[in-house]
SEKOLTOR-836695 format. One line per 4 residues: number of its first residue (from 1); their letters; for each residue z, x, y of N, C-alpha, C. Coordinates in steps of 0.001 Angstrom, whole numbers, plus 500000, padded with zeros to 6 digits. Layout:
% SEKOLTOR-836695
NUM	a	Z:X:Y:Z:X:Y:Z:X:Y; ...
END
This chain:
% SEKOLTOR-836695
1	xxxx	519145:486176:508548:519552:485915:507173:519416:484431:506883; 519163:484155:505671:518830:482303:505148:520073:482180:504213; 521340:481551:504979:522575:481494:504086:522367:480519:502939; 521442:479966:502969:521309:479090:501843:520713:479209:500229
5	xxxx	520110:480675:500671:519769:481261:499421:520605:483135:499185; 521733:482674:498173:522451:484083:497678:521664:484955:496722; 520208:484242:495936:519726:484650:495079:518424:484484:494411; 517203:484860:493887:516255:484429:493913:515945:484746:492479
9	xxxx	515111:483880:491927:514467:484444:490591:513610:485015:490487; 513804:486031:489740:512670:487205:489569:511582:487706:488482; 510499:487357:488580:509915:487251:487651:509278:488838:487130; 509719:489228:485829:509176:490845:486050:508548:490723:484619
13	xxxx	507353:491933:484837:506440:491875:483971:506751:493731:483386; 506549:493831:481927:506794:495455:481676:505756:496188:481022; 505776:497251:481085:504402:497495:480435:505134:498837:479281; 504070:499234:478707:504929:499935:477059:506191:501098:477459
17	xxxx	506687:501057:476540:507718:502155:476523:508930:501872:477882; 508489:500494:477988:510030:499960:479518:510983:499440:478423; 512385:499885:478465:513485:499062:477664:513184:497667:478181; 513783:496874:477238:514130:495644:477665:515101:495381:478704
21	xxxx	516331:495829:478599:517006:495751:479715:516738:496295:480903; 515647:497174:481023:515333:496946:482582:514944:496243:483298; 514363:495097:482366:513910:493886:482989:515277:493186:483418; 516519:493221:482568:517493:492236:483194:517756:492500:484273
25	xxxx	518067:494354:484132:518543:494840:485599:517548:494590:486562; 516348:494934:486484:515399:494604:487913:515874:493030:488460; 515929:491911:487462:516138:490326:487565:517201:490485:488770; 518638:491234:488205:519761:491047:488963:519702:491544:489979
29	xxxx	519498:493202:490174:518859:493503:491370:518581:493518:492635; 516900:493043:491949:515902:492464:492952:516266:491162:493656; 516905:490318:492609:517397:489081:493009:518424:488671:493938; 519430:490114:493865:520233:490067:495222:519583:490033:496650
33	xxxx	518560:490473:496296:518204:491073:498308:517769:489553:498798; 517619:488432:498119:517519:487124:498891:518362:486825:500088; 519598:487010:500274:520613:487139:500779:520340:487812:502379; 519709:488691:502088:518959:489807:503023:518024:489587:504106
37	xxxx	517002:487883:503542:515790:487835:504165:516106:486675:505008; 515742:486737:506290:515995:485931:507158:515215:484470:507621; 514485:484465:506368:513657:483089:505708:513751:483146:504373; 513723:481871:503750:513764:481657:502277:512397:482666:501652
41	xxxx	513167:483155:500343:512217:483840:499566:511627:483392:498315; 510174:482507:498630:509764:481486:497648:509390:481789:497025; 509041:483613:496187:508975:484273:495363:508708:485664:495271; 509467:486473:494041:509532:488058:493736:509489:487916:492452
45	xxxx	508445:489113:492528:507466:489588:491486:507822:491171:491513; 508272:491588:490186:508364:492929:489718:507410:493590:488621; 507100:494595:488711:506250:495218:487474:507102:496501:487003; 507213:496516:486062:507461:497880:486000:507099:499011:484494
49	xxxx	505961:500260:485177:505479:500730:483890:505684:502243:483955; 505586:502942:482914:504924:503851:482609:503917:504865:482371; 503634:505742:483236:502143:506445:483063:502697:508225:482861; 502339:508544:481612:502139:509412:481479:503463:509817:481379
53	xxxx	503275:511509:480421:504628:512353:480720:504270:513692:482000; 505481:512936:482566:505462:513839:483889:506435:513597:484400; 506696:513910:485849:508754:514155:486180:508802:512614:486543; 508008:511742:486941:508471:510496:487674:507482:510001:486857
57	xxxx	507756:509280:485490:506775:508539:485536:506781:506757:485282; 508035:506629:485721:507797:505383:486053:507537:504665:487785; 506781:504125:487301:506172:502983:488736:506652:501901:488331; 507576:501452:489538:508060:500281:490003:507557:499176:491376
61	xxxx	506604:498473:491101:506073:497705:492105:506775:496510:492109; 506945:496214:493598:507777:494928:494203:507104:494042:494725; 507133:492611:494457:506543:492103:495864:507369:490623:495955; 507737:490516:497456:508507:489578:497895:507619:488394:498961
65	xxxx	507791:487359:498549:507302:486240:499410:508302:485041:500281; 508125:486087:501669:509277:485595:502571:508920:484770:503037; 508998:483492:502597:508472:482162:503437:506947:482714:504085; 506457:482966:503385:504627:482984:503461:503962:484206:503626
69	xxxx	505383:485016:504013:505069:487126:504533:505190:487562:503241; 504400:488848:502763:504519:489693:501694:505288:491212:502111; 506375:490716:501318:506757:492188:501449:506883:493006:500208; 506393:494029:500372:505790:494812:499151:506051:496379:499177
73	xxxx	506576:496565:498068:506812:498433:497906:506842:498650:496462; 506304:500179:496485:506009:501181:495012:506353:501825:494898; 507451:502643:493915:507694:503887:493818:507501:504044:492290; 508175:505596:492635:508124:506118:491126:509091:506923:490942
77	xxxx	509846:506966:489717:511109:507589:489277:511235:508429:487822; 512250:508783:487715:512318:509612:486270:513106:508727:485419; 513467:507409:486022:513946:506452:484342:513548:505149:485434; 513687:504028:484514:513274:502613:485087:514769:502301:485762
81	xxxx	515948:502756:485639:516787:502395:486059:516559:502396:487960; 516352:504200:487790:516269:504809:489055:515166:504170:490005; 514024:503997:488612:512919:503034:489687:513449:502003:490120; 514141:501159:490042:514454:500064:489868:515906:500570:491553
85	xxxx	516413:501296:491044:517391:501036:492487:516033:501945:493784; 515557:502586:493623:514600:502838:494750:513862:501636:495318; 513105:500986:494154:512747:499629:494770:513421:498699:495788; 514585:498772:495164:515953:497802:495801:515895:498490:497307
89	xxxx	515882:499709:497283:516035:499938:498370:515108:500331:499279; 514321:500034:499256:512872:499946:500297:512567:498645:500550; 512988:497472:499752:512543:496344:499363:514000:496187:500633; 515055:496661:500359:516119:496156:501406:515491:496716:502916
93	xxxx	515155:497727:503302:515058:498309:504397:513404:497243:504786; 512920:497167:504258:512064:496195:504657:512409:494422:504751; 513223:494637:504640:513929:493403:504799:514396:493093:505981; 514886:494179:506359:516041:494510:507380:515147:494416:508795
97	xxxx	513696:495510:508664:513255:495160:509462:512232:493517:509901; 512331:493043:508582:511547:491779:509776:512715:490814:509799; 514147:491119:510466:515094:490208:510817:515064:490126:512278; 514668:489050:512616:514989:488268:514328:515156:489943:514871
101	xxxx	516338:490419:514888:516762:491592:515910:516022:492573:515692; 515158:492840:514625:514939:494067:514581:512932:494021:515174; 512604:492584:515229:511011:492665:515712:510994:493334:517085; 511956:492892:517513:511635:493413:519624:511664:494603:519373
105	xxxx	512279:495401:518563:511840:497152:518425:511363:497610:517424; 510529:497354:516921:509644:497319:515824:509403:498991:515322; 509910:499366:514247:509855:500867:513755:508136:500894:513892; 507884:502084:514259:506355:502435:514078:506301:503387:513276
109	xxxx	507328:504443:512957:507750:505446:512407:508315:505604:511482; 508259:505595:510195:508854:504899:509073:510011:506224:508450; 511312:505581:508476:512285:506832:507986:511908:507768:506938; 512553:509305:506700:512021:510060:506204:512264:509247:504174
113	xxxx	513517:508734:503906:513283:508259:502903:512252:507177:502564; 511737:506483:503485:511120:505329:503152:509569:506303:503220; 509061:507599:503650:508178:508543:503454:507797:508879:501974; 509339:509261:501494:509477:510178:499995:509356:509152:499256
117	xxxx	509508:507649:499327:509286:506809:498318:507740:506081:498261; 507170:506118:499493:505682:505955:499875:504755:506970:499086; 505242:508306:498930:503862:509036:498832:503367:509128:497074; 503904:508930:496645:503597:508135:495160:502835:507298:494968
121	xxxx	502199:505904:496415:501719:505371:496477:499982:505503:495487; 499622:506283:496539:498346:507013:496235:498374:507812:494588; 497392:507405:493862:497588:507795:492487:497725:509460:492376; 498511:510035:491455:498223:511152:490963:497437:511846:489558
125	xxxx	497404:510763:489372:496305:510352:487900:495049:511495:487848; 494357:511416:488681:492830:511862:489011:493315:514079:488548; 494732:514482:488644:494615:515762:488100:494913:515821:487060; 494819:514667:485910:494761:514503:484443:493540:513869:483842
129	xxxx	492805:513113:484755:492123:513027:483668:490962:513686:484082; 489672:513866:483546:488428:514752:483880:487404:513748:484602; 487019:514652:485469:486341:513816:486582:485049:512765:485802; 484061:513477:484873:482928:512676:484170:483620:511342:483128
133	xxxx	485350:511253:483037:485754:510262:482302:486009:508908:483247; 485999:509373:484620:486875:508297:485900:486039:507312:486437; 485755:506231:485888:485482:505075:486841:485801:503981:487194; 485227:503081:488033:485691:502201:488945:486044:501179:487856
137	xxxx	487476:500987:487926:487690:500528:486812:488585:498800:487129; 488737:498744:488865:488837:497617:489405:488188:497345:490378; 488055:496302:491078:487205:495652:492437:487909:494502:493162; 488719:494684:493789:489390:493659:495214:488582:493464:495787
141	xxxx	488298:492338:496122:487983:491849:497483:489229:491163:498329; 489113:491308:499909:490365:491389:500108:489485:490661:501671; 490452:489236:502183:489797:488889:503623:490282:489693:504881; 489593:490331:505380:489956:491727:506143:490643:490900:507562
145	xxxx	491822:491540:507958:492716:491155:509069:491887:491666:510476; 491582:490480:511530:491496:491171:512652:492423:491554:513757; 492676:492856:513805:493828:493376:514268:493934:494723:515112; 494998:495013:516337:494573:496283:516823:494978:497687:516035
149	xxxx	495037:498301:516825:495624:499261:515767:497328:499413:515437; 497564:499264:516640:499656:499130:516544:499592:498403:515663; 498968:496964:515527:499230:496041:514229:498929:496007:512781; 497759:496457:513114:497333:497657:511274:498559:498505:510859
153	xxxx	498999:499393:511846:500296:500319:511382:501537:499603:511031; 501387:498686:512145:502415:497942:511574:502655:497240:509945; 501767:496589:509717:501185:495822:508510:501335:496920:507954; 500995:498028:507635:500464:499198:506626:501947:499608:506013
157	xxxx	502836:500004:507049:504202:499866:507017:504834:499611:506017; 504672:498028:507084:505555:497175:506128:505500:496893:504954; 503884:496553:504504:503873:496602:503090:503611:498279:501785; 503675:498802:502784:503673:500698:502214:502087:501043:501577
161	xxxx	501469:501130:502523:500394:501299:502061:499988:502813:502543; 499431:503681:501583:498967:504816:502437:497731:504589:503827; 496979:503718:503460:495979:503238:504362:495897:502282:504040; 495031:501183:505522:494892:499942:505405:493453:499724:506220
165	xxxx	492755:499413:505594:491405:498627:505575:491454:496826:506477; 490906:497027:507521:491121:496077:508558:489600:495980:509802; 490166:494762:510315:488797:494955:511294:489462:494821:512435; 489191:495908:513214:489606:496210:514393:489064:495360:515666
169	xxxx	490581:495046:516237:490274:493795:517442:489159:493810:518505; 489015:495199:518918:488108:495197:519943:486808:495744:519788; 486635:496261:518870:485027:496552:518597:484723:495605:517574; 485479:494770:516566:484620:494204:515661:484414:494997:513926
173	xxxx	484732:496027:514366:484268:496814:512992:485081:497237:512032; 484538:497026:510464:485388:497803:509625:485815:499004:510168; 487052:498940:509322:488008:500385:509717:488925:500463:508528; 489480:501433:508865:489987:501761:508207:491223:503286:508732
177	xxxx	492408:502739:508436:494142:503562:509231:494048:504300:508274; 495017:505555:508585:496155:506349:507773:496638:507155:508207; 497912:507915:507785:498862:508486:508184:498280:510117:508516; 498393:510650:509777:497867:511845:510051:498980:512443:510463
181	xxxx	499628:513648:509711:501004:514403:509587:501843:513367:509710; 502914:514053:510131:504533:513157:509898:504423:512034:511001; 504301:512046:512490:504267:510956:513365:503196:510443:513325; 501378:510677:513483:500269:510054:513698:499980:509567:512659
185	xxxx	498710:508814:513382:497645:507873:512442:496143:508284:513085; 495175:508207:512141:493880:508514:512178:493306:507451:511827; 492133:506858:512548:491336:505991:512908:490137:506499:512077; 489430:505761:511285:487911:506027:510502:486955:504676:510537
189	xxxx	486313:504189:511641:485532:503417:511218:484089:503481:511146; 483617:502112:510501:481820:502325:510332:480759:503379:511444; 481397:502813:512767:480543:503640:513847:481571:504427:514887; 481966:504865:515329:482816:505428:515967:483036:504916:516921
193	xxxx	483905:504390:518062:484088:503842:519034:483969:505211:520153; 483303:505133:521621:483254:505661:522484:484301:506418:522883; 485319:505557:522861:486748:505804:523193:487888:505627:522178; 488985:505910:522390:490352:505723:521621:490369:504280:521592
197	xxxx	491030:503988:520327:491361:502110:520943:492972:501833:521780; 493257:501074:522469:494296:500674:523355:495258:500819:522406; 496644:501582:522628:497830:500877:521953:498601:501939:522022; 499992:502232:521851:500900:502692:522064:501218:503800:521133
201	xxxx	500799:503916:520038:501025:504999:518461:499854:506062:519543; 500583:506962:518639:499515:508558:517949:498630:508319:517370; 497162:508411:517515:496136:507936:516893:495248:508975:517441; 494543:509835:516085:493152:510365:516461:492047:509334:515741
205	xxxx	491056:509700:516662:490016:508945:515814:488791:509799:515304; 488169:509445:513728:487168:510429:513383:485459:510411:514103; 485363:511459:514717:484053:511273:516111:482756:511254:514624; 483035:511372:513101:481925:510672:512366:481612:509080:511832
209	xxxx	480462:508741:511483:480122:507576:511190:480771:507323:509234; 481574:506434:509297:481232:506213:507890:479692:506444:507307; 480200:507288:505506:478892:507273:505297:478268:506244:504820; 476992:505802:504120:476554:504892:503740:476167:505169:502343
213	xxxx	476697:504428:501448:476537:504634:500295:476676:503425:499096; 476346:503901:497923:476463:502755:496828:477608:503187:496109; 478643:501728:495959:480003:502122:494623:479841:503818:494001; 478666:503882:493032:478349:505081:492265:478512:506344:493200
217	xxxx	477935:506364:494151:477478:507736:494970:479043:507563:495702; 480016:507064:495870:481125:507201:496784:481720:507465:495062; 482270:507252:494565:482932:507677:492974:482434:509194:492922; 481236:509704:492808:480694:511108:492796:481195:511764:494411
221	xxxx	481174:510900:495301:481431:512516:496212:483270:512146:496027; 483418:511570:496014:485258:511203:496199:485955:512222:494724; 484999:512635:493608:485430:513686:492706:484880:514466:493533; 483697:514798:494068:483499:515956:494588:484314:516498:495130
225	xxxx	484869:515925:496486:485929:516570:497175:487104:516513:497451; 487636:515919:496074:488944:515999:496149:490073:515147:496738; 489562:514311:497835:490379:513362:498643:491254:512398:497869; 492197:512020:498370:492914:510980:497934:492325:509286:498073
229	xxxx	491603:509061:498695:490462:507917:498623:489333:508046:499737; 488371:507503:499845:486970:507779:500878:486844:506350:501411; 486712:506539:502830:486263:504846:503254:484892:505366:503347; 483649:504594:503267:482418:504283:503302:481936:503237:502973
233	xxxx	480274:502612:503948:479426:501622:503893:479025:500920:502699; 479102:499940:502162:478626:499942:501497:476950:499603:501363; 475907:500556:500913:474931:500014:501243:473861:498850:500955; 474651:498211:500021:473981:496665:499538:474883:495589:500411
237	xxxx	475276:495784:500921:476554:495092:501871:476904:495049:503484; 476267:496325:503835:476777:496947:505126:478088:496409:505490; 479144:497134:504590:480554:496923:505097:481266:497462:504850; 482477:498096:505382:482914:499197:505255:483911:499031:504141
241	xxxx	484354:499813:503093:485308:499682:501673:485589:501164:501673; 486696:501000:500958:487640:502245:500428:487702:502321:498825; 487425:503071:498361:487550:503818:497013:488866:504842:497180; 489599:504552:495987:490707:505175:495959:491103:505179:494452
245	xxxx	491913:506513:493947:492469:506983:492913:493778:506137:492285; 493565:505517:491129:494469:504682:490683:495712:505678:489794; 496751:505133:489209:497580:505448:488660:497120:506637:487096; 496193:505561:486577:495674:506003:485008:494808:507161:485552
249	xxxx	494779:507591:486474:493342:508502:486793:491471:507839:486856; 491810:506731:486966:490408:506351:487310:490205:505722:488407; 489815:504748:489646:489525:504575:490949:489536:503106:490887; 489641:502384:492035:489786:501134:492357:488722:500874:493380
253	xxxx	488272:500171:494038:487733:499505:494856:488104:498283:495596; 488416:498840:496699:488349:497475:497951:487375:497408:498708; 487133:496059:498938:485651:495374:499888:485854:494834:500221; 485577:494088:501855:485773:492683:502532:484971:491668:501728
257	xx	485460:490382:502167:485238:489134:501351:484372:488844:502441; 483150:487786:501607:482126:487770:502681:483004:486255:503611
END
């Protein structure tokens, strides 16, 4: 804990149909969990919007800057209030774990609530709107972490990501994690490695090659079949990126930075 900070300012951004006062409440909040982080928190950033009528449709995104670490979580609720204490509380439990005591046993396994507030992550958009209306309607580039796999999961974790796009320590190659049933993780990279990679998690790995393809042709098979996002080559690039289903129903794009 950093006794020197009881409170942090919170900067929150709203998008249509958010009361105004949910912004105060997120401020007060969010602004308590300073208290929580066991380095100063030199800034938190809230969003919080609306998509669509449906049972949860507000999304509440967090992100906390713990003396240089991002800690980051999304959910979604049936009023901004509710979003707003779910946040609080993933945003606390991630707190909790990167305190001094809690690194030497490092959760690999993320509690069943911190599950039910994750799987929202991944857009649900894409079964509203019609597939010939959906395109790539953002582009990240993002400097890809070299890392093993315990540490991808880890990272993926902590900041709640359904998958995480990384370059794996011992072969070198794009890759790309995600969650395979309730305990594992599944391994997808550019070429397949011979073997499992070293490390202590549940991990299958996929015995195919990423495919090779252009932005366009990964947007067409990723409606084709339905998935919640596709890692593949890119083929003006040779590097491995993930296409994935955004909130509004149209797709995003991540790519390594050259």
């Amino acid at each position: 804990m950093h006794p020197a900070q009881a409170t942090t300012e919170v900067h929150v951004t709203t998008g249509r149909h958010i009361p105004a006062r949910a912004a105060d409440y997120a401020r007060d909040k969010i602004g308590r969990l300073a208290h929580l982080a066991h380095r100063p928190v030199l800034s938190a950033r809230v969003r919080l919007s609306r998509h669509g009528d449906r049972a949860r449709p507000v999304v509440a995104q967090g992100n906390l800057d713990v003396n240089g670490r991002l800690v980051r979580a999304q959910v979604e609720a049936a009023s901004a209030h509710e979003a707003i204490d779910l946040l609080a509380d993933v945003l606390r439990h991630r707190l909790d774990k990167l305190a001094p005591h809690r690194l030497v046993h490092r959760d690999t396994v993320p509690p069943q609530e911190w599950r039910h507030a994750a799987e929202p992550i991944l857009a649900r958009g894409h079964d509203r709107l019609p597939e010939d209306e959906r395109e790539i309607v953002r582009h990240k580039t993002i400097g890809l972490t070299r890392a093993t796999v315990d540490d991808a999961a880890a990272e993926m974790n902590q900041l709640g990501y359904d998958f995480h796009l990384f370059t794996e320590a011992a072969t070198g190659r794009d890759s790309v994690l995600y969650r395979a049933g309730d305990t594992g993780y599944r391994l997808a990279q550019s070429v397949p490695p011979a073997d499992a990679p070293a490390g202590s998690l549940p991990v299958t790995v996929s015995p195919h090659p990423a495919p090779v393809l252009t932005p366009a042709q990964a947007r067409d098979r990723l409606g084709l079949l339905g998935l919640p996002f596709l890692f593949f080559v890119d083929a003006g690039r040779d590097r491995g990126c993930v296409l994935y289903h955004r909130y509004d129903g149209h797709y995003g794009l991540l790519s390594p930075a050259e």
